[in-house]
N, C-alpha and C positions, 0 to 999 in steps of 0.2 A: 899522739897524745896518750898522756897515760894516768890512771889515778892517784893524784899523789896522796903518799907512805905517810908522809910528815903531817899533813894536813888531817888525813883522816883519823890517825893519831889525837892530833889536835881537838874535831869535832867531839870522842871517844871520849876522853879527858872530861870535855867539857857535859857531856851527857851523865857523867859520873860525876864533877863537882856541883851538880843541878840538885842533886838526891834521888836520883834517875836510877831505879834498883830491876827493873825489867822494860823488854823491849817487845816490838812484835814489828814483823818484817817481813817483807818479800825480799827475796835475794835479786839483788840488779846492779849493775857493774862497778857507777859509783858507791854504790853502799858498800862493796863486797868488803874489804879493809873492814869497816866496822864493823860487821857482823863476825866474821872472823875474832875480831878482839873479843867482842863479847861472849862470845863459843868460851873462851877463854877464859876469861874474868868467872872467877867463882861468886861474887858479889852482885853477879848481874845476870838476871833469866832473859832468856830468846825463846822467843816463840815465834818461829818463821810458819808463815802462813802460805797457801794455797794461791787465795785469792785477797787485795785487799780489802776488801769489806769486812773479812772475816776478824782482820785485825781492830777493825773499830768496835765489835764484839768483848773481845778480849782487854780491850783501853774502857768497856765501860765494867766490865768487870772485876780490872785491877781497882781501877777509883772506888767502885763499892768495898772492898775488899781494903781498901786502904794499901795499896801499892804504887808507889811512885810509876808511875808508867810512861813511857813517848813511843810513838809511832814511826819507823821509818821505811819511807814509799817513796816510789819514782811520779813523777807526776802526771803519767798516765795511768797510774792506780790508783791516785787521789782521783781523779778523774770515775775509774771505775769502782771507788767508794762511794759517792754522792749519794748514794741511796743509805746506806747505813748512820753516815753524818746527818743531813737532813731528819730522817724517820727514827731515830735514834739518840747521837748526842744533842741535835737542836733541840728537838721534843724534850729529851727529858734533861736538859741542863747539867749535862756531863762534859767534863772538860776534857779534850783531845789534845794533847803537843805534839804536832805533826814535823816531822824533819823531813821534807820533800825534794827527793831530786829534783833541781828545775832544768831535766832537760829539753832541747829542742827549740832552744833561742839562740843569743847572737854566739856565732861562730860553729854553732851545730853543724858537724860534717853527715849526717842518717836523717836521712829523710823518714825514716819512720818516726822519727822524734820530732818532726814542725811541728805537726797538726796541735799535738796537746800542746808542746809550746805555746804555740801563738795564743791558744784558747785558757792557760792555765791562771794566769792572771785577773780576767776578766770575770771566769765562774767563781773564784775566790769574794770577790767584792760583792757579785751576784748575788753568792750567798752571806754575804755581810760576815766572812770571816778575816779578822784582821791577818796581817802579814807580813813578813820581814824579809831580806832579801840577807844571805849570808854568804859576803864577797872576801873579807879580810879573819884570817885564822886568827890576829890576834886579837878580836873583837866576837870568835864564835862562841865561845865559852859563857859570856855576860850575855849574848841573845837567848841561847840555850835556856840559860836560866830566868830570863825576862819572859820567853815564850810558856814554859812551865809555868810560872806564875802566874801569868794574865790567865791563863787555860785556867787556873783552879779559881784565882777573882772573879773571872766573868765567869765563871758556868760554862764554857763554851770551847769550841775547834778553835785553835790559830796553828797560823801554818808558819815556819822558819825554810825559807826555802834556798837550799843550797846550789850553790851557782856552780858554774863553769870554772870562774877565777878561784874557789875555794876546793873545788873539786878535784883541777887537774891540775897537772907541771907542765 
């Protein structure tokens, strides 16, 4: 399996027709394509991070700052956000657009990818942040931009979480 060119092309597109003018990032396999582009793109800042927490940091700083901003993380980084999200954008009603790897469900061949799998779904709703499942490229563009939105409506984290079928060929 490999990550497909076209698609995350696709995703890229769509985070730039959102008004999507910086990013912040942990590099991880599926993401790499995109980050990549936006290295590139002179119209769009990357701020690749250390750890993800650090980028929920950074997402409440662009919003202050009036910057279009989204977040992209594997969803064992969302996972090791929750304290920043929580203590952070809940508290103070800053709004997150999360574009989250959803590795480590069906068809996951790495087993270091179940555990958050299984788990990433369910902390989501836990924490009452809404969420969308992004399977069909020509439909990611329009969540893209619904997830941005809702993020700045409600004050709040939502997560767009990129699957398998959107991710690989």
């Amino acid at each position: 399996m490999t990550v497909s060119y076209e698609n995350s092309k696709t995703v890229f597109q769509g985070i730039k027709d959102a008004g999507i003018t910086s990013l912040s990032a942990m590099p991880e396999t599926w993401l790499g394509l995109l980050l990549q582009r936006a290295e590139k793109d002179p119209d769009v800042t990357l701020i690749q991070v250390a750890k993800e927490e650090e980028a929920i940091g950074i997402a409440a700083g662009a919003y202050f700052a009036g910057e279009p901003h989204a977040l992209l993380m594997q969803n064992h980084g969302f996972l090791a956000a929750i304290n920043g999200i929580v203590s952070l954008a809940q508290l103070y009603h800053i709004p997150l657009c999360m574009l989250i790897a959803f590795r480590g469900h069906w068809g996951e061949p790495y087993p270091w990818h179940t555990r958050g799998g299984m788990v990433t779904e369910d902390v989501l709703r836990a924490l009452g942040i809404p969420f969308e499942y992004a399977r069909d490229p020509g439909k990611v563009g329009r969540q893209i931009r619904e997830a941005y939105t809702l993020s700045h409506s409600a004050l709040a984290p939502v997560a767009l979480l990129l699957t398998r079928d959107l991710m690989e060929d």
